[in-house]
TIVEXDO-917001 format. One record per residue (C-alpha): residue number from 1; residue in three letters; x, y, z. Coordinates in steps of 0.05 Angstrom, whole numbers, always signed. Example, Ala and Ser with C-alpha at 12.3 -4.5 7.8 and 13.67 -1.06 7.14 Angstrom:
REM residues 2
 resi resn      x      y      z
    1  ALA   +246    -90   +156
    2  SER   +273    -21   +143
This chain:
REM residues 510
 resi resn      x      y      z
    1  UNK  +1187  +2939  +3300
    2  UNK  +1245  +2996  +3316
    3  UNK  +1244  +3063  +3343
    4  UNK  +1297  +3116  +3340
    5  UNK  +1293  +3142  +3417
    6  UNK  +1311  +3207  +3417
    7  UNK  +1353  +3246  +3489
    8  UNK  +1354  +3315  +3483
    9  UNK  +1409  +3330  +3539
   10  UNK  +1451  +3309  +3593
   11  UNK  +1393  +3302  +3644
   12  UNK  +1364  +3247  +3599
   13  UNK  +1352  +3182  +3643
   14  UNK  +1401  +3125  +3626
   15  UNK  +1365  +3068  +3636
   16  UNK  +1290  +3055  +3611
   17  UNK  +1249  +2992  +3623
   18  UNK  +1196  +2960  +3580
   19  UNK  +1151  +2895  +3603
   20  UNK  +1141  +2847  +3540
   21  UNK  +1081  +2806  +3539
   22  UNK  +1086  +2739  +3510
   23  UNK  +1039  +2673  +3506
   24  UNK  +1059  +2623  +3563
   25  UNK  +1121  +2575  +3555
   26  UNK  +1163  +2623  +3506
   27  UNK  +1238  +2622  +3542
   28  UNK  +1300  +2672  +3529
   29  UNK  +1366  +2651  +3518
   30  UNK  +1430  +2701  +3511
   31  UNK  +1470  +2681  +3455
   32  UNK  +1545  +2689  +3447
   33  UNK  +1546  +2740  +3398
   34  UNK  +1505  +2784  +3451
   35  UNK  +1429  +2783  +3416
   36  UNK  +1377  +2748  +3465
   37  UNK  +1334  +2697  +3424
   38  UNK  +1268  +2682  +3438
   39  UNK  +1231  +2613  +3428
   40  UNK  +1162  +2585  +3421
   41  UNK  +1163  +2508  +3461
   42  UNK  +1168  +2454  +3404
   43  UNK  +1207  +2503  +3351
   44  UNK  +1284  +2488  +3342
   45  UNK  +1295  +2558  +3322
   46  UNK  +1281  +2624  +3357
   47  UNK  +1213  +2658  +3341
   48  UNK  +1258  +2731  +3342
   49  UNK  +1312  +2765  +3366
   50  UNK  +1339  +2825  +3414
   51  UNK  +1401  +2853  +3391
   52  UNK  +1440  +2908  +3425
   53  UNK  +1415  +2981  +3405
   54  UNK  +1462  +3031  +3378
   55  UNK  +1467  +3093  +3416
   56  UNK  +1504  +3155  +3381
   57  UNK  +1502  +3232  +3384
   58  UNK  +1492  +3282  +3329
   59  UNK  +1567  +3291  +3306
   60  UNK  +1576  +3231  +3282
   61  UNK  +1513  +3209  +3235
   62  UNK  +1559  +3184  +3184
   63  UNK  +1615  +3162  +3223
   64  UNK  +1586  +3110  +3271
   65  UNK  +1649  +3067  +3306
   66  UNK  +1612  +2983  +3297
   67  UNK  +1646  +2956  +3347
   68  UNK  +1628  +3005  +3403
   69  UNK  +1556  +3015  +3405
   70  UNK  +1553  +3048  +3482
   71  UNK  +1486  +3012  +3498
   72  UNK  +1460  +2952  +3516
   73  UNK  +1393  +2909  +3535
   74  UNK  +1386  +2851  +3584
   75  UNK  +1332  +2806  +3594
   76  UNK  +1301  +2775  +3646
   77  UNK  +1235  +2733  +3672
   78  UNK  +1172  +2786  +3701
   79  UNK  +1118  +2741  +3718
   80  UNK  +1098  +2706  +3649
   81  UNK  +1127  +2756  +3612
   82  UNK  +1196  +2787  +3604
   83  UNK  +1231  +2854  +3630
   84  UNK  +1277  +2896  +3585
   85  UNK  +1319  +2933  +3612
   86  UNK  +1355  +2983  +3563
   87  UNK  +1423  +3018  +3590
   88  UNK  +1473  +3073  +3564
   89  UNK  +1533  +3079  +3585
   90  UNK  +1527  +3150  +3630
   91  UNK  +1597  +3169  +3631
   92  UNK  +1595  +3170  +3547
   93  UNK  +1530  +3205  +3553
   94  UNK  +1557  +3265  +3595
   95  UNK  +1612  +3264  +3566
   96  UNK  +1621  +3346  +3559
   97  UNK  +1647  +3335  +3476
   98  UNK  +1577  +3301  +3465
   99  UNK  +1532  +3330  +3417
  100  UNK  +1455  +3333  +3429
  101  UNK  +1407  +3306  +3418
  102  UNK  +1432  +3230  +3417
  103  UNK  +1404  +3181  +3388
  104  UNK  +1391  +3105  +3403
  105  UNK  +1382  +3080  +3335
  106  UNK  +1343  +3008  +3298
  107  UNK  +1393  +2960  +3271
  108  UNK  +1350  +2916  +3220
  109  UNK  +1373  +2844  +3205
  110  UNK  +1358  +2825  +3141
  111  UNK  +1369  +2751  +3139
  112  UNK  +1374  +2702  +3100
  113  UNK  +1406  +2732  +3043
  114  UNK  +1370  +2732  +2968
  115  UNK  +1419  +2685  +2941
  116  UNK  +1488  +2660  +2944
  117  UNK  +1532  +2613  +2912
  118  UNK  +1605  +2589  +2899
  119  UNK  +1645  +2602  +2851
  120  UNK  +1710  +2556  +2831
  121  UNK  +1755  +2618  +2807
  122  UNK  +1806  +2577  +2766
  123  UNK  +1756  +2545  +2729
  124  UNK  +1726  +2593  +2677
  125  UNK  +1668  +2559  +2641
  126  UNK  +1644  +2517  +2705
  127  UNK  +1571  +2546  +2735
  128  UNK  +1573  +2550  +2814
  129  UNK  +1560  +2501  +2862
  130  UNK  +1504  +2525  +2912
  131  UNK  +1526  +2481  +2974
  132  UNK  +1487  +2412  +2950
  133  UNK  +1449  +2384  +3011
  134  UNK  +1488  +2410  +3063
  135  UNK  +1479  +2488  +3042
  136  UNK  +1545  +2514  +3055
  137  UNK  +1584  +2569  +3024
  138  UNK  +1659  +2551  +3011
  139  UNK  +1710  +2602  +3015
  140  UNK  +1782  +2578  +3008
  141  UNK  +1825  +2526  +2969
  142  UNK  +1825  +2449  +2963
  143  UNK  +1882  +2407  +2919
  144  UNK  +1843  +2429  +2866
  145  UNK  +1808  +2489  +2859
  146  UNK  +1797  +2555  +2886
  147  UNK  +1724  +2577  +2912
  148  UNK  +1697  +2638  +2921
  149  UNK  +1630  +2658  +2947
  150  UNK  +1581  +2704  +2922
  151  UNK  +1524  +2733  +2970
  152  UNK  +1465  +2777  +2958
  153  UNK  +1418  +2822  +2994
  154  UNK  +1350  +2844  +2985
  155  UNK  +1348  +2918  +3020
  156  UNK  +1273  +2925  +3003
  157  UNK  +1257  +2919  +3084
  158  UNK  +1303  +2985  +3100
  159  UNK  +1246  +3042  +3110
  160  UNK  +1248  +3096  +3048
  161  UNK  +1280  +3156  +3069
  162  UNK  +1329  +3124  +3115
  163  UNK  +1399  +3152  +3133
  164  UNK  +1445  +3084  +3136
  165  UNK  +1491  +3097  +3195
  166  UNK  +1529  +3028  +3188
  167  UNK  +1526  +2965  +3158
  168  UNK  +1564  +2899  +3168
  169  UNK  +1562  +2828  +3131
  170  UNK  +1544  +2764  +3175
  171  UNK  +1578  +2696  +3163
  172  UNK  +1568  +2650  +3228
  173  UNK  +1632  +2606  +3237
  174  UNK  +1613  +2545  +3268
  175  UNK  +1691  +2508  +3264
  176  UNK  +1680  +2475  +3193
  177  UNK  +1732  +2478  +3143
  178  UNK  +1741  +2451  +3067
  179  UNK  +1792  +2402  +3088
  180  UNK  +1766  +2340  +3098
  181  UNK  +1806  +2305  +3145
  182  UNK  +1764  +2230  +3155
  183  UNK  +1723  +2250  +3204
  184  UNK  +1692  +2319  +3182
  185  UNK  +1713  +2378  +3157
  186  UNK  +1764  +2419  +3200
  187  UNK  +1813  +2471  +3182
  188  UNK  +1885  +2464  +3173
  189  UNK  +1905  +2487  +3238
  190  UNK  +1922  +2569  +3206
  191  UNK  +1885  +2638  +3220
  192  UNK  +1854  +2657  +3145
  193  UNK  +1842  +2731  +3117
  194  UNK  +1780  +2726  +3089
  195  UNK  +1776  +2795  +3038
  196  UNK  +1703  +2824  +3012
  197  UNK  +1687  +2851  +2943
  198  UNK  +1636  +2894  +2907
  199  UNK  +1607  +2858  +2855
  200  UNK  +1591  +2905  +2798
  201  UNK  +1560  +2860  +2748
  202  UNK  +1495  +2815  +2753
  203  UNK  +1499  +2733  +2766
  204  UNK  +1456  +2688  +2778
  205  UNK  +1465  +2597  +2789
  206  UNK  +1477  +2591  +2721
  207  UNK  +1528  +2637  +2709
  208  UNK  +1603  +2624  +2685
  209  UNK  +1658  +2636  +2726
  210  UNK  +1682  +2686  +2674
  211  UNK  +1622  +2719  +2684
  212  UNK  +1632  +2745  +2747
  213  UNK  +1661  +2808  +2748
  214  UNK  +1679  +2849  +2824
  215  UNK  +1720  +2909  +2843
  216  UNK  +1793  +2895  +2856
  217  UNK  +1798  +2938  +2920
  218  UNK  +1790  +2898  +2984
  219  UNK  +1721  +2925  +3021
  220  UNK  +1736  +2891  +3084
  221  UNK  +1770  +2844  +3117
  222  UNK  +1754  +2796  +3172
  223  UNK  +1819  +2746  +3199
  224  UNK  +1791  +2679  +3226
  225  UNK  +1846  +2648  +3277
  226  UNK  +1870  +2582  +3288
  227  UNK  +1831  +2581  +3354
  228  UNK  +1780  +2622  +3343
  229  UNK  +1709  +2598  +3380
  230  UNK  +1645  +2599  +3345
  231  UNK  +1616  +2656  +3334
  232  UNK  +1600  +2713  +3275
  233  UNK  +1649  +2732  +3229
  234  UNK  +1631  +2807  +3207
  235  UNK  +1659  +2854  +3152
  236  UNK  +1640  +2928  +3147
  237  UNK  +1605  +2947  +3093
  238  UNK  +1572  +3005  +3108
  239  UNK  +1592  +3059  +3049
  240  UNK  +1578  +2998  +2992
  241  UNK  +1492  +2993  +3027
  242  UNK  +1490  +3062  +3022
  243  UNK  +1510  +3072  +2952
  244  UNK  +1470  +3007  +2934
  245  UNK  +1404  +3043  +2979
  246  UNK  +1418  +3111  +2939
  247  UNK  +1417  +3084  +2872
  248  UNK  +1487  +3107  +2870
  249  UNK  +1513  +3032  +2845
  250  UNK  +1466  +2977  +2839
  251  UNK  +1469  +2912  +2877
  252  UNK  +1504  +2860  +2851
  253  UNK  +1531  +2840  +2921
  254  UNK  +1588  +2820  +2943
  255  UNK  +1648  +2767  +2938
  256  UNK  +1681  +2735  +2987
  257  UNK  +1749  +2701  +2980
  258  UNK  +1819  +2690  +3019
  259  UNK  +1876  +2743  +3014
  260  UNK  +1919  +2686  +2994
  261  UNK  +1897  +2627  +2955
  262  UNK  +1947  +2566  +2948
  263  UNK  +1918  +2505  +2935
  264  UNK  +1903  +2459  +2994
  265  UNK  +1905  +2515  +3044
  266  UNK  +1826  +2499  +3062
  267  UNK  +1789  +2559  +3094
  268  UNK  +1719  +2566  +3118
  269  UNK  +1661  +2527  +3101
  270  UNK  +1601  +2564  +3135
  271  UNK  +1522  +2558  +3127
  272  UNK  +1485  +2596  +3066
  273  UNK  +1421  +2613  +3051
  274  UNK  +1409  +2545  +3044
  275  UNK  +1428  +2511  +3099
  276  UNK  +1368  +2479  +3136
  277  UNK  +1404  +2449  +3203
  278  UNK  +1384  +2529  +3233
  279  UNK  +1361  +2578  +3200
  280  UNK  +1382  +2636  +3253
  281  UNK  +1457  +2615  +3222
  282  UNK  +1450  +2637  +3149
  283  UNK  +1481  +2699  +3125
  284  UNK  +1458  +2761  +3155
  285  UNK  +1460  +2838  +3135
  286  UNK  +1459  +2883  +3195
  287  UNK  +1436  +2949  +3176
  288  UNK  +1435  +3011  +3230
  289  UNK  +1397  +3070  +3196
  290  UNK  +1358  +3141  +3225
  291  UNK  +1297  +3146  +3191
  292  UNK  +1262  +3212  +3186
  293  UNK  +1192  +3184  +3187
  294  UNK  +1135  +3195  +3235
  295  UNK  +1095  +3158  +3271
  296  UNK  +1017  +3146  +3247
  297  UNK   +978  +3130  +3290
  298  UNK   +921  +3084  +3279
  299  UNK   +850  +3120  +3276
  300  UNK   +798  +3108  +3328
  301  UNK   +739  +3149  +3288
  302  UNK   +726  +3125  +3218
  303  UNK   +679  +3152  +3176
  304  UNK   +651  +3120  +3115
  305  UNK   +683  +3166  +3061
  306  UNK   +743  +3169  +3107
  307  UNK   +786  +3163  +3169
  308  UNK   +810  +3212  +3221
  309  UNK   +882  +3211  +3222
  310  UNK   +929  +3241  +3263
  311  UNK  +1010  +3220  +3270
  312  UNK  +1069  +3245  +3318
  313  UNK  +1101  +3312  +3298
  314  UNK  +1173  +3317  +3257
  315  UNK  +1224  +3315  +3307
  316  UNK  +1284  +3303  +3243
  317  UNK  +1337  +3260  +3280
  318  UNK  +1378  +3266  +3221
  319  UNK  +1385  +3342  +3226
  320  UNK  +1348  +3358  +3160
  321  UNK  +1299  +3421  +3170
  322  UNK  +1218  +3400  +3158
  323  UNK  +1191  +3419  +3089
  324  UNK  +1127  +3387  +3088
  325  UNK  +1080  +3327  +3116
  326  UNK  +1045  +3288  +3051
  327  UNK   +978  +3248  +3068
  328  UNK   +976  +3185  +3027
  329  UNK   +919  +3131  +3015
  330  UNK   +921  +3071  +2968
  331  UNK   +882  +3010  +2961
  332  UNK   +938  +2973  +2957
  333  UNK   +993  +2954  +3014
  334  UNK  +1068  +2980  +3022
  335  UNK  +1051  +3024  +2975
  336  UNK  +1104  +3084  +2937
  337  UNK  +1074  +3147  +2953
  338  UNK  +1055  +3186  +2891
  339  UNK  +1015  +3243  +2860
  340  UNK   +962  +3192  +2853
  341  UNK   +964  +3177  +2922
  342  UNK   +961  +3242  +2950
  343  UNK   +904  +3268  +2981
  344  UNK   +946  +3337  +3016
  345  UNK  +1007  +3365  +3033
  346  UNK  +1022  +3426  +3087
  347  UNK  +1084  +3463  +3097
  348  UNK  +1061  +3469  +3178
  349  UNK  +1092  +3428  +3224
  350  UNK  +1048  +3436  +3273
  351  UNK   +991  +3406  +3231
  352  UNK   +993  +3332  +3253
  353  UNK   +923  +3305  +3237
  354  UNK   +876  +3309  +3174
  355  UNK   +806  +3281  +3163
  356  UNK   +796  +3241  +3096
  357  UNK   +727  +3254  +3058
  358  UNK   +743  +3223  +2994
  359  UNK   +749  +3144  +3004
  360  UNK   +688  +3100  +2988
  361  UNK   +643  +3066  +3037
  362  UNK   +656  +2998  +3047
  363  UNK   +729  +2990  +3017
  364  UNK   +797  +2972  +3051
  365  UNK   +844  +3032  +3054
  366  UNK   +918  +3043  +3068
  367  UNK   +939  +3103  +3095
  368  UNK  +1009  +3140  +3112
  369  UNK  +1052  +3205  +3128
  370  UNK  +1108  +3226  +3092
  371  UNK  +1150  +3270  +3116
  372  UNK  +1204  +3306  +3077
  373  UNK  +1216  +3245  +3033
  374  UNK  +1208  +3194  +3103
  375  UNK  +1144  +3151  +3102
  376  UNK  +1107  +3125  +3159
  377  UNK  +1086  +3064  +3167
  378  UNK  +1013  +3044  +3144
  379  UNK   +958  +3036  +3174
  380  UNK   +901  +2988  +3152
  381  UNK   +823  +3021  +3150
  382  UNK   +761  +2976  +3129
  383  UNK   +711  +3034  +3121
  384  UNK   +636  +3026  +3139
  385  UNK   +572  +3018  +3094
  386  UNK   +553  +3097  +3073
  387  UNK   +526  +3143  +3138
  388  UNK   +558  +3102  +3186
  389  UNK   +621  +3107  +3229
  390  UNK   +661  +3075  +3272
  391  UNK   +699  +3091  +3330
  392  UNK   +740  +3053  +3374
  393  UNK   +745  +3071  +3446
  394  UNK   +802  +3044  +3493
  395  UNK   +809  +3050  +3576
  396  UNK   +863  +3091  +3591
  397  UNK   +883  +3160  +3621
  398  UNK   +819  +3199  +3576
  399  UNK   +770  +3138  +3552
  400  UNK   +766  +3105  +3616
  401  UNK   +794  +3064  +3674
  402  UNK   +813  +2985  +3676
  403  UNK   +819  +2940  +3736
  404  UNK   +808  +2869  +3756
  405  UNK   +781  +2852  +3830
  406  UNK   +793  +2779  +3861
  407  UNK   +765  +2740  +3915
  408  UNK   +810  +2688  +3956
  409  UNK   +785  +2628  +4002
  410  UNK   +836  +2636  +4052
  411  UNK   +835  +2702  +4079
  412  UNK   +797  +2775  +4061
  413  UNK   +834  +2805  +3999
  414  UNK   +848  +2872  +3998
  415  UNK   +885  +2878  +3942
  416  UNK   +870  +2926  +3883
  417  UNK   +899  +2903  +3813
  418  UNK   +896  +2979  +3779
  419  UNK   +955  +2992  +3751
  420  UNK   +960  +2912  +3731
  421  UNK   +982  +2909  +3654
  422  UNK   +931  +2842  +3645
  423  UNK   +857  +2833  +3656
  424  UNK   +843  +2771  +3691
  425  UNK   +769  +2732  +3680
  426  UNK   +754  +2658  +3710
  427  UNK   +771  +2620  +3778
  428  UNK   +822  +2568  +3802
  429  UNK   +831  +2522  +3863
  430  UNK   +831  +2577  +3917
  431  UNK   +812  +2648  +3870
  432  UNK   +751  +2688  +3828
  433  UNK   +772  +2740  +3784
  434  UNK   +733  +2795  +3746
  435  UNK   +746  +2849  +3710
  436  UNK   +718  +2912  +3710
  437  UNK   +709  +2963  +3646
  438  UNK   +691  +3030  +3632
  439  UNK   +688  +3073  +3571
  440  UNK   +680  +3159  +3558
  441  UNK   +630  +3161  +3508
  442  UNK   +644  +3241  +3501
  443  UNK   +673  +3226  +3430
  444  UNK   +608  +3201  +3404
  445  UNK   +571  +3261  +3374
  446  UNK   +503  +3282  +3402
  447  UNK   +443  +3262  +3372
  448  UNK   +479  +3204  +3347
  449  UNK   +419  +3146  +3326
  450  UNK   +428  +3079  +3306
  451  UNK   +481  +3060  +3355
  452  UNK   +504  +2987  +3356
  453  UNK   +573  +2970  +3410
  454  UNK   +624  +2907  +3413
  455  UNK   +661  +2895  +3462
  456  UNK   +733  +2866  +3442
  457  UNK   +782  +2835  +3493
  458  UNK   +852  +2801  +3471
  459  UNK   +859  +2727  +3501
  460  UNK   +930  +2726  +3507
  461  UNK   +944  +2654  +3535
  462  UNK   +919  +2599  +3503
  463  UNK   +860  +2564  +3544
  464  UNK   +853  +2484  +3550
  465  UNK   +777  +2490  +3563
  466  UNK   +719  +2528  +3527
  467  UNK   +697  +2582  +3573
  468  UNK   +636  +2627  +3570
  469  UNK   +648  +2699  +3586
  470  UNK   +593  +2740  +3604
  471  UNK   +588  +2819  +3607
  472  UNK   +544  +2850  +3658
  473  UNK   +526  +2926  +3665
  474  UNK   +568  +2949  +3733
  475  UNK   +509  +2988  +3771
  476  UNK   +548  +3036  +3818
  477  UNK   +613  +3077  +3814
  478  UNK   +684  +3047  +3821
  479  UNK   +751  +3074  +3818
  480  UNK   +812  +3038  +3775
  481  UNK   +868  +3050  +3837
  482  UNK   +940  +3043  +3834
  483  UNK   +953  +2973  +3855
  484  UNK   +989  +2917  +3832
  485  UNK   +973  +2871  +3873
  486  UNK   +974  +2903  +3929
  487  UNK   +923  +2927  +3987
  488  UNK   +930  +2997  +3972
  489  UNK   +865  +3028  +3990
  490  UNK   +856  +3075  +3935
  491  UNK   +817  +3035  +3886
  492  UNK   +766  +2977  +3871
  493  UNK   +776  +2906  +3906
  494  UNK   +726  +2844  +3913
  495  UNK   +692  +2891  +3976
  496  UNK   +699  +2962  +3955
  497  UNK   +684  +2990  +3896
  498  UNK   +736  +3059  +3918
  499  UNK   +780  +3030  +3967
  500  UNK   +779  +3026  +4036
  501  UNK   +763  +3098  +4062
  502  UNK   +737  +3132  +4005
  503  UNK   +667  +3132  +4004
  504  UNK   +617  +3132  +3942
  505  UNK   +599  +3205  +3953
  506  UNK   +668  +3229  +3951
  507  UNK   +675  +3243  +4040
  508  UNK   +728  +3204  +4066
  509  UNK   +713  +3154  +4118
  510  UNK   +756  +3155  +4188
């Protein structure tokens, strides 16, 4: 999941920091072509990927430079988790030509491709061959024929109502060539210009050689060296996604072949969507788009004809002024939002919530927020039996504080665990810990009746032994503090229930 992050000036800080929780024994690697890649123990392939963010300012929505992105993200360990550190570089931020507000902007990866397969171009009646067991695309010449590769995209996963900034085609070179040469396949010791098409009619495996039909003018072009290391080969595409996103030309994808094409010159012979040895080296479509959408958020009261919905106001990174937000609800998920979906529409942009009174009791809803032509992402709703609600109440700043206390063997600890991201329940060799909870109930109407509560916790780590957890009702006041670990005498530890000086009836204690 991206966000567009959104710096209104030159005061804006230039370096943010995020804590990532993830289960025990998941590792980080940085990979040569700069993305970090994160992996589960006991999986070859990463579970997902960090890639570099795009930061740009307001000038230049449509004419984004690739290869100069002026931000960056590094990784490293934070306990059992991982910090991200996201950068910008300051002195192209103050620069005094920029343009506010600037924007650091998703790139989406859309990978594997939808299909692919090569095509022998001096054959006219054969049918392609789609890379046999090994799953390779071939792109260059043997003694015999002439191949050229054909590669597809699925856009569905860009957001509706995105702006595409840039786009580039992936191809991972990993040094193998069409030449065979007795003991693999290499290349035959020259640099290759590999040239990109637009494809302008459909094809599919069976097709004919003949039957492929592509725009003579080049696209792009991407020139592999003789020495060149491993690594992705990328072409820039951009202006071809965002005619095939607009419906301006439909997507028959694109074709890939060498600038010059004697026979026995080889040229590349990288994986395809089909090739099993990794999947994080198939084909990729990098995608950098601003999206207009809001944000909505999921609804902690829900009524039984309805849910209480509220989202984050229009902010319009792309520049376009706010005509309207559109309330949506289907029954159905990822959804197009249509006149039989609506349930209202306002013109105010200060109007960010709406309460539903139309759904049916005890039905599974799917709710989101278009704005301007942008839609938010959904939100899932089971609705409760008739007369009932729901509401879900979490600790924080207004529903309530969170902390964990801990005894040690080995001395008196002191420390308070308030501002701790994790709740800790249990006991090792030398430690107890417990955790303590408290909810506002000031949302709840009066004169509610009929009240039933759950308690929900998220195990994060996976546990080797069944444990029992039990909850107890806490029987005096306590305050959460702002420790991490630390003995910092403003909130609950294993001896205090306010810290060290504060006493229960608010005097302090000298």
């Amino acid at each position: 999941m991206e966000e567009t992050l959104v710096l209104h000036d030159r005061a804006a800080a230039a370096s943010y920091r995020f804590l990532l929780d993830v289960p025990a024994g998941i590792t980080a690697d940085h990979l040569a072509d700069g993305r970090w890649a994160f992996r589960v123990p006991g999986r070859a392939e990463p579970t997902f990927y960090l890639t570099d963010p795009v930061a740009y300012d307001s000038s230049s929505h449509h004419g984004l430079d690739p290869t100069n992105h002026h931000a960056r993200i590094d990784v490293s360990r934070a306990g059992e988790g991982f910090q991200i550190d996201l950068s910008i570089d300051r002195g192209w931020l103050t620069d005094p030509g920029r343009s506010f507000p600037v924007l650091l902007d998703p790139t989406i990866s859309i990978q594997p491709d939808s299909n692919d397969a090569s095509f022998i171009a001096n054959c006219s009646n054969c049918t392609p061959w789609l890379g046999s067991a090994d799953g390779r695309m071939a792109v260059g010449t043997d003694n015999q024929y002439v191949w050229r590769e054909a590669i597809q995209f699925n856009l569905n996963a860009i957001p509706a109502g995105a702006i595409i900034q840039s786009a580039s085609l992936g191809v991972y070179w990993d040094g193998w060539c069409l030449a065979w040469t007795g003991s693999g396949y290499a290349c035959a010791g020259r640099s290759y210009q590999i040239d990109v098409h637009r494809m302008t009619a459909a094809w599919s495996a069976t097709s004919t050689t003949s039957q492929v039909q592509y725009d003579s003018p080049v696209l792009s072009s991407y020139t592999l060296s003789a020495s060149q290391a491993y690594g992705w080969m990328n072409w820039d595409v951009g202006g071809t996604v965002r005619n095939w996103y607009s419906g301006a030309q439909p997507n028959y994808g694109l074709y890939m072949m060498l600038n010059s094409e004697p026979l026995s010159a080889s040229g590349p012979y990288p994986p395809g969507m089909r090739y099993t040895a990794s999947s994080s080296l198939t084909p990729e479509l990098n995608v950098t788009y601003l999206n207009d959408a809001v944000t909505l958020n999921q609804p902690s009261l829900v009524h039984s004809n309805g849910a209480e919905l509220n989202w984050s106001g229009y902010t319009g990174p792309s520049g376009a002024p706010f005509q309207k937000y559109e309330v949506h609800r289907s029954p159905t998920p990822n959804f197009a939002p249509t006149s039989s979906t609506l349930l209202t529409a306002t013109s105010d942009i200060s109007v960010t919530s709406y309460r539903d009174t139309t759904a049916a009791p005890n039905t599974t809803f799917y709710y989101a927020v278009v704005a301007n032509s942008s839609k938010s992402n959904e939100v899932r709703i089971s609705l409760p039996a008739d007369g009932l609600a729901n509401i879900a109440l979490e600790p924080g700043a207004s529903d309530g504080p969170a902390a964990y206390v801990s005894y040690y063997t080995g001395f008196v600890n002191c420390a308070n665990y308030g501002s701790d991201p994790n709740l800790w329940v249990g006991s090792d060799a030398s430690d107890v810990f417990r955790t303590l909870l408290q909810f506002n109930l000031a949302s709840v109407p009066a004169g509610a009746t009929g009240i039933s509560a759950q308690l929900g916790l998220w195990q994060l780590y996976s546990n080797a032994n069944a444990q029992t957890v039990q909850a107890f009702p806490v029987t005096s006041s306590w305050k959460e503090g702002s420790g991490a670990g630390t003995c910092t005498g403003d909130g609950a530890t294993w001896y205090a229930t306010r810290g060290r000086n504060e006493l229960d009836d608010g005097r302090w204690g000298l």
